[in-house]
C-alpha positions as CSV (number, residue, x, y, z in Angstrom):
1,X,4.2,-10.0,49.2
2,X,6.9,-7.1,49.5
3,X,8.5,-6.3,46.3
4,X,11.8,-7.0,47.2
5,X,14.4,-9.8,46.5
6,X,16.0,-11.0,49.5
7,X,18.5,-13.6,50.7
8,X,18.2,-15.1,54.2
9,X,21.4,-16.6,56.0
10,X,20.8,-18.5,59.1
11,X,24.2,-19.1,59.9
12,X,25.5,-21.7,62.6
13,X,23.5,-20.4,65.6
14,X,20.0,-20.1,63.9
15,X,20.3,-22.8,61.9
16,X,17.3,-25.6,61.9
17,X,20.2,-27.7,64.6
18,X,21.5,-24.6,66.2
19,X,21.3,-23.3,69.6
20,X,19.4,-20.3,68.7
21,X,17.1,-22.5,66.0
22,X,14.3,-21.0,67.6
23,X,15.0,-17.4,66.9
24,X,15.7,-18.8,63.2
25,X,12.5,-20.5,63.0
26,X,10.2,-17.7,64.8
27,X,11.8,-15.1,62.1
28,X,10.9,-16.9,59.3
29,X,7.4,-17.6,60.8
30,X,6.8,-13.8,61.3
31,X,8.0,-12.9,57.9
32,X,5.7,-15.2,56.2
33,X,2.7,-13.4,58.0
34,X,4.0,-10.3,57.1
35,X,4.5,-11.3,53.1
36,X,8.1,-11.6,52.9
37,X,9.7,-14.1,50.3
38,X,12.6,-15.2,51.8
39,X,15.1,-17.6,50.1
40,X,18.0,-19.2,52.0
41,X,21.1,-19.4,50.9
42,X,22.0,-22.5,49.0
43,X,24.9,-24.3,50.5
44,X,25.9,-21.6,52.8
45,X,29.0,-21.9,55.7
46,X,29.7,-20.4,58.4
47,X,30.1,-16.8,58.7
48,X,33.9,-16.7,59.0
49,X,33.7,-16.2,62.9
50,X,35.0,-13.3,64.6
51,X,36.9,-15.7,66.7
52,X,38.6,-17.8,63.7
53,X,39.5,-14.1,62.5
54,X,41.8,-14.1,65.2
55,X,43.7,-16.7,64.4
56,X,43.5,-16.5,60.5
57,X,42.1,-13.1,59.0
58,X,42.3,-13.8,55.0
59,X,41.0,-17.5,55.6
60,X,37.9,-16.0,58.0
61,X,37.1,-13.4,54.5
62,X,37.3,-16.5,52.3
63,X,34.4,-18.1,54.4
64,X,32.3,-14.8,54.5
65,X,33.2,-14.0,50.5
66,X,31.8,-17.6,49.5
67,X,28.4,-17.0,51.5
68,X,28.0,-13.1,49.7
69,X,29.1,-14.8,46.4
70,X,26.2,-17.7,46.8
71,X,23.9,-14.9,47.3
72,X,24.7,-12.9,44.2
73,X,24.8,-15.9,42.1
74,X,20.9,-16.4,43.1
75,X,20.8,-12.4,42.3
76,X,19.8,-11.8,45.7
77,X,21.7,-8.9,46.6
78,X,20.2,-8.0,49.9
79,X,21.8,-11.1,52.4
80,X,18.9,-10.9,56.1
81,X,20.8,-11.6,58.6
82,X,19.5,-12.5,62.7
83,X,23.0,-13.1,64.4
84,X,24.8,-10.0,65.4
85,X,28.1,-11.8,65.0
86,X,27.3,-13.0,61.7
87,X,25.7,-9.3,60.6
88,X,29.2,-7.8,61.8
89,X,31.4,-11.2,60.4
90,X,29.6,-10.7,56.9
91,X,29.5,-6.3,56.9
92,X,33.5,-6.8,58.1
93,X,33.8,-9.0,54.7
94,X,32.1,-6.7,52.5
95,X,33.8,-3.9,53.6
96,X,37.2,-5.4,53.3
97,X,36.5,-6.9,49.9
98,X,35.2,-3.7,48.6
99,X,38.4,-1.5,50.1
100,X,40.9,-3.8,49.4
101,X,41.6,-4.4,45.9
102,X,44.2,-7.1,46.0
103,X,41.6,-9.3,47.7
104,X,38.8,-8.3,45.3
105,X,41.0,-9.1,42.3
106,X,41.9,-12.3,44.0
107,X,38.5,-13.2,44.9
108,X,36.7,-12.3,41.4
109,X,39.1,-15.2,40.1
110,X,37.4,-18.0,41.6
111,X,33.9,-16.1,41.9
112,X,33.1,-13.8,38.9
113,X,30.3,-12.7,40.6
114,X,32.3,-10.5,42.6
115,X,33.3,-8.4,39.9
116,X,29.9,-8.0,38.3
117,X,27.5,-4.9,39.0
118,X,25.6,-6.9,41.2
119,X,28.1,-6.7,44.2
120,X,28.1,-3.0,44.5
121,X,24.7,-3.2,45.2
122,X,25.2,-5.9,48.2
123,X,23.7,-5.1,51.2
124,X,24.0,-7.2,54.7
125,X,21.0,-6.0,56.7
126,X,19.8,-7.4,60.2
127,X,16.7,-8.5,60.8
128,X,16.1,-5.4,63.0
129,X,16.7,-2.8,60.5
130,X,14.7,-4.9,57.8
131,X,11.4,-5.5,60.1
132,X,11.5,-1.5,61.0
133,X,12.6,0.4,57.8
134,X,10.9,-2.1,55.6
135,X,8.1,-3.3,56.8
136,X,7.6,-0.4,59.2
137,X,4.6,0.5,61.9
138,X,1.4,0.1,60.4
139,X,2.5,-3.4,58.5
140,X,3.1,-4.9,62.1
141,X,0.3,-3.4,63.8
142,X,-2.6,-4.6,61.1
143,X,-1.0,-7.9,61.7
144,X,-1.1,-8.1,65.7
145,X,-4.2,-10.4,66.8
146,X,-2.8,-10.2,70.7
147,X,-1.9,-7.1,72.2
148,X,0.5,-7.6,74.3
149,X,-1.6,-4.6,76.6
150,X,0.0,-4.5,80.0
151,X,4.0,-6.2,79.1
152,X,6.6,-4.2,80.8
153,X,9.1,-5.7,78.0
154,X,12.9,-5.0,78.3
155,X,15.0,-5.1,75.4
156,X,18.5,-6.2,75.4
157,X,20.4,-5.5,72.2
158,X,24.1,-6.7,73.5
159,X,27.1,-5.0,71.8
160,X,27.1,-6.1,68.2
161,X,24.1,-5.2,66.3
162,X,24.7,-1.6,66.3
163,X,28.5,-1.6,67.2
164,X,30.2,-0.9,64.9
165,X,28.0,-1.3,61.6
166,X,25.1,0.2,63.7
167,X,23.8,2.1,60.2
168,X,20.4,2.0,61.1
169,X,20.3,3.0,64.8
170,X,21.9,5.0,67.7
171,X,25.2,3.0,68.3
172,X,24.7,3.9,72.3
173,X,21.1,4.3,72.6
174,X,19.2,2.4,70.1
175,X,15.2,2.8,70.3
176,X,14.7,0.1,67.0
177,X,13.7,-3.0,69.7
178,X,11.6,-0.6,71.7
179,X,9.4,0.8,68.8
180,X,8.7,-2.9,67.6
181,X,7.7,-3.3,71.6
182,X,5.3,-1.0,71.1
183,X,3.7,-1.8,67.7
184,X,2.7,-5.0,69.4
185,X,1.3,-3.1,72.8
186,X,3.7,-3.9,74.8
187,X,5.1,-1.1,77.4
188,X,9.2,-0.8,76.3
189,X,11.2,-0.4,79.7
190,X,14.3,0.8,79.0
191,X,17.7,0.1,80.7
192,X,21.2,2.0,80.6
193,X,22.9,-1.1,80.2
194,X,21.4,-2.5,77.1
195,X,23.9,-2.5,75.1
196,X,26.7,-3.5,77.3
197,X,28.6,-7.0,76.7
198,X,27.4,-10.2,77.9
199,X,30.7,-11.4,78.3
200,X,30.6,-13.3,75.0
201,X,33.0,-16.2,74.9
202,X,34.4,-15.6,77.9
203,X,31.7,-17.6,80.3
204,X,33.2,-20.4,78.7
205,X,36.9,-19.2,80.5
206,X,36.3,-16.6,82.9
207,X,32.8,-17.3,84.4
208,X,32.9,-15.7,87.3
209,X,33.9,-12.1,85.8
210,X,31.1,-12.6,83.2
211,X,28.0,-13.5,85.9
212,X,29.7,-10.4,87.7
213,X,28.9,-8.3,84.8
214,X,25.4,-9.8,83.6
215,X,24.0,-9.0,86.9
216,X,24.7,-5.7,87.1
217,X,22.4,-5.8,83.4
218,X,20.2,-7.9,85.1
219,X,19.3,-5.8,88.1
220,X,19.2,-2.5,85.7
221,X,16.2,-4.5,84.2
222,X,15.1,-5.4,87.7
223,X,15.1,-2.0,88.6
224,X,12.7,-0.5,86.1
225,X,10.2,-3.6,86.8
226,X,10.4,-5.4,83.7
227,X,8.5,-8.6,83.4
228,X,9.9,-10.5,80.0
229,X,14.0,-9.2,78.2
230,X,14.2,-9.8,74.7
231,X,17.0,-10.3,73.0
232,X,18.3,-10.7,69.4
233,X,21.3,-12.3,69.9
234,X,21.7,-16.6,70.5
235,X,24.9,-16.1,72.2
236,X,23.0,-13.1,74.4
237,X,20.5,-15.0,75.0
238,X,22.3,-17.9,76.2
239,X,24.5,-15.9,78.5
240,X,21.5,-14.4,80.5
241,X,19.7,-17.6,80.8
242,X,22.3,-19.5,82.1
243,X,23.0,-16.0,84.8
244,X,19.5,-15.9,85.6
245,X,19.2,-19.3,86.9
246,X,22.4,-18.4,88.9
247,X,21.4,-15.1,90.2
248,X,18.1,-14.0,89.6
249,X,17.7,-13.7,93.6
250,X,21.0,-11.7,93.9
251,X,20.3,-9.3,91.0
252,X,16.8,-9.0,92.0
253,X,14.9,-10.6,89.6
254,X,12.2,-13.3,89.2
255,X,14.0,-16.3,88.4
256,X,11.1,-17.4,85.7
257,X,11.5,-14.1,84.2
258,X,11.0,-15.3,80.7
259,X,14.0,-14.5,78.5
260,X,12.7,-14.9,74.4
261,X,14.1,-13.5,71.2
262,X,12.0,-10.5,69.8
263,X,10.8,-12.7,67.1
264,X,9.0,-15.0,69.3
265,X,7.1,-12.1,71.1
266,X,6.1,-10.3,68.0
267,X,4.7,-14.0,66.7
268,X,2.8,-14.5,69.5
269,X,1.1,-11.5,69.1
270,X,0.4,-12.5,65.5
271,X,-1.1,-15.6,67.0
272,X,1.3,-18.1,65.4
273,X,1.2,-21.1,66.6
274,X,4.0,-21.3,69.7
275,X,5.3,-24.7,68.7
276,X,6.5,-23.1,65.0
277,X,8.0,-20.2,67.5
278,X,10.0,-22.6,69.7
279,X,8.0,-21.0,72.8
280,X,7.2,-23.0,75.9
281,X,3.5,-23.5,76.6
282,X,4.5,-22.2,80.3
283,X,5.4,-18.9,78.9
284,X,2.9,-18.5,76.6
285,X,0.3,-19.2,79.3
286,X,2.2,-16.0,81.9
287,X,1.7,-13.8,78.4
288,X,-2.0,-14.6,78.0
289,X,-2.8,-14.7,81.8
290,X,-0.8,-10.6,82.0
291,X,-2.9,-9.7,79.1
292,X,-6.1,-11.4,80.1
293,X,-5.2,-9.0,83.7
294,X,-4.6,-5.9,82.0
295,X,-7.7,-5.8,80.1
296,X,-9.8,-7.0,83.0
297,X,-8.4,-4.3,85.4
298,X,-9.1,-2.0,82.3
299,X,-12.6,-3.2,81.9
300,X,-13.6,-2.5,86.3
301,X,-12.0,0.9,85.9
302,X,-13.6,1.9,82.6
303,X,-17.0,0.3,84.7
């Protein structure tokens, strides 16, 4: 078990009824093989929303503050984070409670919490950051059971994990996704474009320019032959599935590419079950048959 004390806040997306439930569940599965001791937040709420931000700033704080306060009253002061909106929602709350001293005075009325030495130690990390400056390379290698020998994997970070709280990687060119790829054997593949916008919201109104701008991702990832795109991001996730089914054949790309979150593929190389990883027995059968090729076309040249 690590020594470290660590709050875990799901938020809306990875919740147990959310859309990205599966990259909720497959993080907390491949934390438990690695030792973590995660506790989840008692009673927490939504984030505060970039979007509701918009149309009520202090109101969108007083969602995040109650969430960070929660935390430090289990004395928890580290709050893991997996969605990117949430991770820049909750940072964009700490750093405006901590700057802004009205608010802080404000706030430590109704939670005392926020005035005790407890909050200047508050960290929001992502999931990301945790699994590599934490737990780090040889923790995730002695845990892998299936090398994933012979993946051309493609990561897609999107535009918010590193932008603009992006303290533990490049903001442009991060490498984090691409060193877990290889931990697990997998052969990263690399695209200009991964950390361009998906479009966000905005399928929802302006469809047509978003598919316009996923498949110019898409066929960056086409172009350097990858065979599964990970993401870390529900919204991300949700935005290239739906343009994949729409132009995989335009952009260039095999229209059962699977799309997973990195969690999922890092659990199936620990061997954890796929139905606690929310993965599809079809994909976990095209990972087993690629590695059962690659070491079989290893095995008639080493012969």
């Amino acid at each position: 078990m690590i020594g470290r004390n660590l709050s875990y806040y799901p938020g809306c997306s990875c919740s147990k009824y959310g859309t990205g439930r599966y990259y909720g569940s497959s993080s907390i599965a491949v934390l438990k093989a690695l030792g973590v001791d995660i506790k989840e937040i008692e009673d927490w709420n939504c984030c505060g929303s970039n979007l509701y931000r918009v149309i009520d700033e202090k109101r969108a704080y007083l969602l995040g503050v109650r969430n960070i306060a929660k935390a430090l009253e289990m004395n928890l002061p580290e709050i893991l984070v997996l969605c990117p909106a949430c991770f820049l929602s909750l940072n964009r709350t700490l750093t405006e409670v901590s700057t802004n001293k009205e608010l802080k005075n404000e706030l430590k009325e109704k939670y005392n919490v926020i005035g005790s030495p407890l909050f200047s130690k508050l960290r929001i990390r992502h999931i990301i950051d945790f699994l590599v400056n934490d737990i780090g390379e040889e923790a995730v290698k002695n845990r892998v059971e299936k090398k994933l020998e012979g993946l051309k994997i493609a990561a897609y970070y999107g535009c918010q994990i590193t932008r603009p709280y992006g303290y533990f990687d490049d903001p442009e060119f991060p490498t984090s996704l691409e060193r877990i790829i290889s931990w697990i054997g997998g052969q990263p593949v690399e695209s200009s474009l991964k950390t361009k916008c998906c479009g966000g919201m905005l399928m929802l109104t302006n469809e047509k320019e978003v598919l316009n701008v996923i498949e110019k991702i898409l066929k960056s990832y086409a172009k350097v032959g990858a065979e599964f795109i990970v993401t870390a991001c529900p919204l991300c996730h949700l935005n290239l599935e739906i343009a994949k089914t729409r132009l995989s054949e335009k952009a260039g790309l095999d229209k059962d590419i699977p799309i997973i979150y990195f969690t999922q593929l890092i659990g199936f190389s620990f061997n954890i079950p796929i139905e606690e990883l929310g993965i599809s027995k079809a994909v976990a059968e095209r990972l087993d048959r690629k590695i059962a090729l690659t070491v079989a076309a290893r095995g008639e040249v080493n012969g």
